[in-house]
C-alpha positions in Angstrom: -83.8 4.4 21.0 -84.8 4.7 17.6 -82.7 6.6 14.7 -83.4 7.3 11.0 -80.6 8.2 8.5 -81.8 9.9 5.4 -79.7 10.3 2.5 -80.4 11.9 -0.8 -79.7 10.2 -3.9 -80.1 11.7 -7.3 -79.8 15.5 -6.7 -81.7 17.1 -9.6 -79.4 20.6 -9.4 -76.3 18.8 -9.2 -76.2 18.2 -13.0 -72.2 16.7 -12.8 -73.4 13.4 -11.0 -74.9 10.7 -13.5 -77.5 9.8 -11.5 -78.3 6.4 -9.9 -80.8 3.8 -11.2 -83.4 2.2 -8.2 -81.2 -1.2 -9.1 -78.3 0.3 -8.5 -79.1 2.0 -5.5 -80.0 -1.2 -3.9 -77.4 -3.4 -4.8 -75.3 -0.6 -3.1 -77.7 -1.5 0.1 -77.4 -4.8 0.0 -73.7 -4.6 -0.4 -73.7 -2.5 3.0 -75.0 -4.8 4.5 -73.3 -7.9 3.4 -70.4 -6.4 3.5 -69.8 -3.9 6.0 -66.5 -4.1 6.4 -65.7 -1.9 3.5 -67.9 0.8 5.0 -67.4 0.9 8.5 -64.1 2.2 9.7 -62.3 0.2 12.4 -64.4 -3.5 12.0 -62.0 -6.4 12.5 -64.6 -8.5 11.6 -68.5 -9.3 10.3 -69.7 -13.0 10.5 -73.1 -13.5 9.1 -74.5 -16.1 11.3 -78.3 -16.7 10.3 -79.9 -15.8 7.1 -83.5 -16.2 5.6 -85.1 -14.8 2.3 -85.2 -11.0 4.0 -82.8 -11.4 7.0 -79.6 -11.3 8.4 -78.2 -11.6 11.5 -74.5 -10.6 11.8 -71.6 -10.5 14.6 -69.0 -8.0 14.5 -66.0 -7.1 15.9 -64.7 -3.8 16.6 -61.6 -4.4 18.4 -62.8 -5.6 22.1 -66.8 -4.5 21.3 -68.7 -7.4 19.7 -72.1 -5.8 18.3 -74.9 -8.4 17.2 -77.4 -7.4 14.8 -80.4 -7.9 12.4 -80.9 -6.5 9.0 -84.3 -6.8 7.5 -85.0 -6.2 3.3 -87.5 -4.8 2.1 -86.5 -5.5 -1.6 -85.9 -2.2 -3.9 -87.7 -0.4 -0.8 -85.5 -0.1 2.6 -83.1 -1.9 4.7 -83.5 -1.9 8.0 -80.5 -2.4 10.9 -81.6 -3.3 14.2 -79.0 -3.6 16.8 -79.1 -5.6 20.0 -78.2 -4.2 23.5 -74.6 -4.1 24.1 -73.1 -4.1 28.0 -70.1 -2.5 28.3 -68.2 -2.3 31.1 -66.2 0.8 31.1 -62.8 0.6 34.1 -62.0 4.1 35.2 -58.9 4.5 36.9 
């Protein structure tokens, strides 16, 4: 499955928002990414286990749910989060 979020930044008719240099903008990325504990709700924890000059690969815990994943930089252009498969057994009584 593939899925793309698009957000806008810099709303040229919304005139009350200072708006947001490129810089900015990707330090906020990058700060997503290295720390995604204060954006996603209800991580325990985020372990970065492996990282290179435009990679990541984290582990993180969600109460029981352990997701894996990569993120990839493409510096002051994207960031890309690739998530690897998760089983989960789900008990129905």
């Amino acid at each position: 499955m593939h899925y793309e979020h698009l957000v806008q930044i810099n709303d040229p008719n919304d005139l009350e928002i200072e708006p947001l240099t490129r810089e900015q903008l990707w330090l906020g990325l990058v700060a997503r990414a290295e720390r995604p504990q204060y954006f996603l709700i209800g991580m325990d924890e985020c372990r970065i286990v492996e990282r290179t000059a435009d990679t990541l690969r984290r582990e993180m815990r969600f109460g029981s749910t352990q997701v894996r994943d990569r993120v990839t930089y493409e510096p002051q252009v994207q960031v890309c989060f690739d998530v690897e498969p998760t089983v989960e057994v789900t008990v129905r009584a």
